[in-house]
C-alpha positions in Angstrom: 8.9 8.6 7.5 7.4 7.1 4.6 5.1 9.1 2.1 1.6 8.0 3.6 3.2 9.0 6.7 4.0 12.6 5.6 0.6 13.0 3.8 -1.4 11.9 6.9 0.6 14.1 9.1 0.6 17.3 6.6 -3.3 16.6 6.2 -4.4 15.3 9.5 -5.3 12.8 7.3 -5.4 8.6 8.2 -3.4 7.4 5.9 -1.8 3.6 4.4 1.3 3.0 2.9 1.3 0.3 -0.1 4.7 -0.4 -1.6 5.1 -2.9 -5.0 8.6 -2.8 -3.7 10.1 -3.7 0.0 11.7 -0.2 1.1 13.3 -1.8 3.9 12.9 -4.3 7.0 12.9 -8.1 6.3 10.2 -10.5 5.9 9.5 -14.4 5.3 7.8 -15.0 2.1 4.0 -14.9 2.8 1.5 -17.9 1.6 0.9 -18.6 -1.9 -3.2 -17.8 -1.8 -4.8 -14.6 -1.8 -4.9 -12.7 2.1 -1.4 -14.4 3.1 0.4 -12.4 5.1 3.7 -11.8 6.9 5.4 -9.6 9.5 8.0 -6.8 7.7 10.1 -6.3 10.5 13.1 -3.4 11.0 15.8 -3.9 13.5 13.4 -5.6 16.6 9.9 -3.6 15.6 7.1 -4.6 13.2 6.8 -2.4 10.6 4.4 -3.6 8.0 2.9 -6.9 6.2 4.3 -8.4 3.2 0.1 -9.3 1.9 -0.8 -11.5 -0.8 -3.3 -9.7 -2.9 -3.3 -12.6 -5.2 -2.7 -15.9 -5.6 0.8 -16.8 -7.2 1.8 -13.7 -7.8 4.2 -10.7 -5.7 3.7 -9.8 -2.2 2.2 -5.9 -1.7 3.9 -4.3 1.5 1.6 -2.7 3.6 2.6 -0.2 6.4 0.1 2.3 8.8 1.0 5.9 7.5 -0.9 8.1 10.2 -3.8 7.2 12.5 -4.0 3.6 11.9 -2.3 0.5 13.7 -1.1 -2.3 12.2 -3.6 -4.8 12.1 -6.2 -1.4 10.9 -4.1 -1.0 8.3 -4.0 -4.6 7.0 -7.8 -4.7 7.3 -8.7 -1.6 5.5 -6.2 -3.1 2.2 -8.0 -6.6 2.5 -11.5 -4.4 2.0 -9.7 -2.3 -1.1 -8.4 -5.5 -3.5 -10.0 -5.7 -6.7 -9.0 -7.6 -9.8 -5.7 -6.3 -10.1 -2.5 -6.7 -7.3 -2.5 -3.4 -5.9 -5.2 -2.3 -4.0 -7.5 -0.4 -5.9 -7.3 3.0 -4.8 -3.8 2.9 -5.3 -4.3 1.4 -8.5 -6.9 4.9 -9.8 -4.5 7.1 -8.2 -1.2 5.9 -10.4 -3.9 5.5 -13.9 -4.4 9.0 -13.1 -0.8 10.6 -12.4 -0.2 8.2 -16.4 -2.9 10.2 -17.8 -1.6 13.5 -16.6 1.5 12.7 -17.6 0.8 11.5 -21.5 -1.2 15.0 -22.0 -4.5 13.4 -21.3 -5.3 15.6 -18.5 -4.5 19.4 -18.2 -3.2 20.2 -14.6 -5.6 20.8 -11.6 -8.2 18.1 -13.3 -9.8 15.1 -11.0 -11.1 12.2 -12.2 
């Protein structure tokens, strides 16, 4: 069980995983443009989408963490690309752990 897996579950939360990095499975190489996608697949099941957020650049892996299927999953991250690769909320979350973390932010502070 992945992160967004645990989360969801701890939560009761529905939840996305959204890896820079393949964690494991196998894929093909998805499209060069922007919303290309391909199967991750581990052993015989389907276990995520290697998605193009942009064009040209690294494949995101996309897996459902808790409450959402497959293809839910793939929609919601379609819906959640901004200007950068990862998918925006991902993208807020990990600006605000590197605030935390260079003294910007005392703990217990949101955004």
């Amino acid at each position: 069980m992945g992160i967004a897996t645990h989360f969801g579950v701890e939560t009761g939360q529905p939840s996305i995983g959204c890896a820079k990095k393949l964690l494991t499975g196998s894929y093909d190489e998805p499209g060069l443009l922007v919303g290309n996608h391909s199967p991750i697949i581990a052993g015989a099941e389907q276990i995520g989408y290697a998605f193009r957020s942009k064009s040209k650049t690294a494949p995101v892996f996309i897996s459902p963490g808790h409450l959402l299927g497959m293809e839910n999953s793939l929609q919601i991250i379609r819906q959640c690309i901004g200007k950068y690769r990862i998918p925006e909320p991902t993208r807020l979350a990990h600006e605000l752990v590197n605030r935390f973390r260079r003294g910007e932010l005392p703990e217990g502070v949101g955004m």
